[in-house]
N, C-alpha and C positions, 0 to 999 in steps of 0.2 A: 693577188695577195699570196704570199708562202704561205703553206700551213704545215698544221705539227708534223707532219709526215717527211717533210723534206728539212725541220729543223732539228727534226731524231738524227735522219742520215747523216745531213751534214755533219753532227756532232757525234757519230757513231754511240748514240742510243738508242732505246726502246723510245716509245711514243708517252709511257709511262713514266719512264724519267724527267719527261720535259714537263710533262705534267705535274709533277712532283715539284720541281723545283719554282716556278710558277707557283704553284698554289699552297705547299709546305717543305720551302726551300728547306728546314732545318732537318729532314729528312735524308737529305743528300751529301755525300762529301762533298768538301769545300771546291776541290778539282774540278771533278764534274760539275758542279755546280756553275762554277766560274767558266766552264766551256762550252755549259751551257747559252750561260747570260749572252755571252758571247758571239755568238751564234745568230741566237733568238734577235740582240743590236743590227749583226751584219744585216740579216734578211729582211730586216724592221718587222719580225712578224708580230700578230696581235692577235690574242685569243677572240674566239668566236664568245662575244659575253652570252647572248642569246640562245646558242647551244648549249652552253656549259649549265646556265638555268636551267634548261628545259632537263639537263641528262641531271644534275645534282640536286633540283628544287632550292637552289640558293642564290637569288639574287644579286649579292656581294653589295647591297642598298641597306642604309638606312633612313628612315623616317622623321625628319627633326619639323612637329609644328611650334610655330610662335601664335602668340596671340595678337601678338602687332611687329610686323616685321618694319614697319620705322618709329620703332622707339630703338633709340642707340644702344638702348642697356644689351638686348640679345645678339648685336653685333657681334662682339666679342664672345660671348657665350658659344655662339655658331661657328666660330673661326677655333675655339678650343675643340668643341665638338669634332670640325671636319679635319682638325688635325689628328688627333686619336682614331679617328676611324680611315684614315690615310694608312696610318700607321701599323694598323689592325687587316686590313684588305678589303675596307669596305669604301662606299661613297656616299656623299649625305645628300638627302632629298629634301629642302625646305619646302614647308607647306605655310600660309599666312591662315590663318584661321579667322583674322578679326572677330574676335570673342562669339563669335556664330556658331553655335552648336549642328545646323547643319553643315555649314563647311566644315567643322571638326567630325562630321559622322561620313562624308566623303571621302576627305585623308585617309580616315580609319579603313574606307574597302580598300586601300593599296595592300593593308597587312593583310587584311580576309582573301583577298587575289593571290598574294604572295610575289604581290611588285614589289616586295619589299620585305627583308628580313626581319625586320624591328622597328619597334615606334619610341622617340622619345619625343614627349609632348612639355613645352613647356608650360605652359597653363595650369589650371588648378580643376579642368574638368577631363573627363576621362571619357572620350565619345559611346553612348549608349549598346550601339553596336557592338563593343569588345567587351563589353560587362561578360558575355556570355564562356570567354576566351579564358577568364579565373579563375574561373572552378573547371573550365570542360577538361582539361589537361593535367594529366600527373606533375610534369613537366612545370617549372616556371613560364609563364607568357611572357614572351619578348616585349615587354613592355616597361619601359624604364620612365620617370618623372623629373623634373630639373628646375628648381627654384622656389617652386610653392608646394610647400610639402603638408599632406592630407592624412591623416592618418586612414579613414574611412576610405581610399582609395583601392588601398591594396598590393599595391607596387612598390617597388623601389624608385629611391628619391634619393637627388642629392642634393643639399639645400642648406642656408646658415641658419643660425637660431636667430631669427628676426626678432623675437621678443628680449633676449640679450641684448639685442645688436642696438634697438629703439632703448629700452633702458641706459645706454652707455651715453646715447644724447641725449637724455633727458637730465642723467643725471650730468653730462658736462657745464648745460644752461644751468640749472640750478646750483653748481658750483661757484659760477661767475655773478651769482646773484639774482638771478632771473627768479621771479615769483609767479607774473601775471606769462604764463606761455600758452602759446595757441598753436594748435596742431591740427596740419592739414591729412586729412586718411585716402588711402585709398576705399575703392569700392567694399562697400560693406561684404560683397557674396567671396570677394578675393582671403583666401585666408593667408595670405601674409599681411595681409590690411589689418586683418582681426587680432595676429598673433602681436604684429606690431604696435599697434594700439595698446595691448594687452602687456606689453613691456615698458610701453612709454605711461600708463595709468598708474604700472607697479612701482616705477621709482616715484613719480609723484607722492602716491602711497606712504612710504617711506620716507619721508621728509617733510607728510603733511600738509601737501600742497593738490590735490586732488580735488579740491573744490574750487579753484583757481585754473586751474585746464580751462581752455577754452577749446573745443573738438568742431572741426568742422569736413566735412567731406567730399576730395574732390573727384578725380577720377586720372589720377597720376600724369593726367596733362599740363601742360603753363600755362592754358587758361582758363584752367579750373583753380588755379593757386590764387590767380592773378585776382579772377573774382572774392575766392574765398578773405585772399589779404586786406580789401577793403574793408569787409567786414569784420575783421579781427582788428584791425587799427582803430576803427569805430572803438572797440571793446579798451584803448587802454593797453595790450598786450605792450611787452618788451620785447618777446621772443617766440620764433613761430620752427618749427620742426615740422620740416615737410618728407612726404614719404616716398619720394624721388625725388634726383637731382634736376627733371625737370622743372619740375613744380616748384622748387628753391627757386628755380631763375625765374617764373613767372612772379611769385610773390615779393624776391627784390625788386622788378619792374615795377610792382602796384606802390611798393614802398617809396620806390623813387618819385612815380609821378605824384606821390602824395606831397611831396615835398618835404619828404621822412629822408635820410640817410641809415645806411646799413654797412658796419654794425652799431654803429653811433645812436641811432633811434631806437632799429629792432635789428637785433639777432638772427638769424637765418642758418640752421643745418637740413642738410640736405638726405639723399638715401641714394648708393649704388656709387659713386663717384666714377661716373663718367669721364671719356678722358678730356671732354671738355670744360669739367669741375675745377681745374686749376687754372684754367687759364681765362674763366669768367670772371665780371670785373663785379662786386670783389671775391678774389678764387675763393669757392663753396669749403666748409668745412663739412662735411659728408661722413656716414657710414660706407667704407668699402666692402664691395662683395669681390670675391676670388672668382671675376666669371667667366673667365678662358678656361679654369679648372674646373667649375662646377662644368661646361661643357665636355669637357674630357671626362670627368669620372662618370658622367651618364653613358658616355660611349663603352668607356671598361667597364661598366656593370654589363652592359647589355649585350657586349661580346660574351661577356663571360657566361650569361644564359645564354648564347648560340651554343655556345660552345660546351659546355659541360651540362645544358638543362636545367641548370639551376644559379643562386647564387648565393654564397652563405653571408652577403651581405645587406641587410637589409634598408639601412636609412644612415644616409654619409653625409654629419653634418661637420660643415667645412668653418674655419676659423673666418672673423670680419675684423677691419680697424676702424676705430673712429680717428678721422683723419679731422686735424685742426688746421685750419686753414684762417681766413681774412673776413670773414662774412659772421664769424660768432666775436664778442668781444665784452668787458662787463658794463654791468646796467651803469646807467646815467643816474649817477646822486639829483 
């Protein structure tokens, strides 16, 4: 393999310039720069990652855990993420957490080692291990948050106002007539479960229909909806507000084999729109999250504490639509 020494020469540089341009091309004129690139193509060389670690204690990693890496909603999250950090000079490390707090306290030695630059966790806990990492340091800890946003965490978060976001369908149902609605939650410990709930309670509120809720709780799978829907049907319900769009398609299943029609019987919106929300039969009317972008800005926060120590931004809440689609429609006289 060529190394930097024979792609100085060849390009009549220092070994410093090529480094340079590599790692803070904007340093460089454009000339050089470009006979560089040049150069470095011909030779196919490729920097030693390994050494560069060891000589600068920087990775050029970051750290992205999910708490379910198949649910579809973080796909997209994760694909905005590793494009920002493409873009920035880094690479993303997926870790699955499956809501395991020791799998999330193992992730966490990657950052205590320093396999890894920075952690963006999406989840709503923050592994025990790093508590220590928040106050030890003058410095911001490279630790950023992405969709469930905590305030008692301490981090930076990039996240939508869920309790808006739940208020905007509650109050669409209730527009269309809807009195008797039932509402699937996520886990009670999740607090976008709680924020959401706590948005979809307020519009009721507000219209006087908060004794009419029907609350039930599943665990943002389709067959926790699916179960939950039975039993809201039992209740009479017109209309059921679930807090993922998976759980919408489970509870139209239960509605169908019920021998119910949707939206013709009951109403159904959904959470996060999925990109398989429109093209489910019938297409989800959903709250949408911006989650390629909440990916990305977790990555720009957390560059920006590599990079500066700090970040003057502290909690980046991103705009949501409620997207009407085929699956809400008004109650049946």
């Amino acid at each position: 393999m060529p190394t930097i020494i024979e792609v100085a020469a060849t390009a009549g540089v220092s070994t410093a310039t090529v480094s340079r341009v590599l790692n803070h091309p904007e340093r460089v004129s454009a000339p050089t720069r470009q006979r560089v690139l040049d150069v470095v193509k011909a030779l196919g060389y490729a920097p030693n990652v390994a050494a560069r670690t060891l000589r600068t204690l920087r990775a050029a990693k970051i750290l992205l855990t999910v708490p379910d890496i198949s649910n579809p909603f973080f796909a997209s999250v994760i694909r905005g993420a590793a494009e920002a950090a493409r873009d920035a000079g880094y690479a993303i490390v997926v870790g699955d957490t499956r809501h395991d707090p020791h799998v999330e306290d193992q992730y966490a030695g990657m950052l205590s080692r320093r396999e890894v630059d920075g952690l963006i966790f999406l989840g709503h806990r923050l592994p025990d291990s790093l508590a220590p990492l928040l106050t030890r340091q003058a410095a911001a800890a490279p630790i950023v948050n992405g969709c469930e946003y905590s305030p008692d965490i301490g981090v930076p978060s990039v996240h939508i106002d869920n309790a808006a976001a739940s208020d905007d369908a509650i109050a669409h149902l209730i527009g269309l007539g809807h009195r008797d609605i039932g509402i699937i939650t996520g886990p009670s410990i999740s607090p976008i479960s709680r924020d959401r709930l706590t948005g979809a309670l307020r519009a009721a509120e507000r219209h006087g229909l908060r004794d009419r809720l029907q609350v039930r709780t599943g665990d943002y799978s389709a067959r926790s909806a699916f179960e939950q829907t039975r039993e809201l049907i039992a209740c009479n319900i017109t209309a059921i507000f679930c807090f993922s769009d998976e759980m919408a398609m489970g509870a139209v299943s239960a509605i169908g084999q019920a021998g119910l029609s949707c939206p013709g019987d009951v109403s159904i919106v959904g959470f996060d729109d999925l990109p398989l929300a429109r093209f489910f039969q019938p297409a989800l009317t959903t709250i949408a999250q911006p989650k390629s972008l909440i990916g990305r800005q977790t990555v720009d926060l957390l560059v920006e504490i590599l990079r500066n120590g700090q970040t003057a931004v502290g909690q980046v809440t991103l705009p949501h639509d409620l997207i009407i689609r085929d699956s809400t429609g008004p109650v049946r006289a």
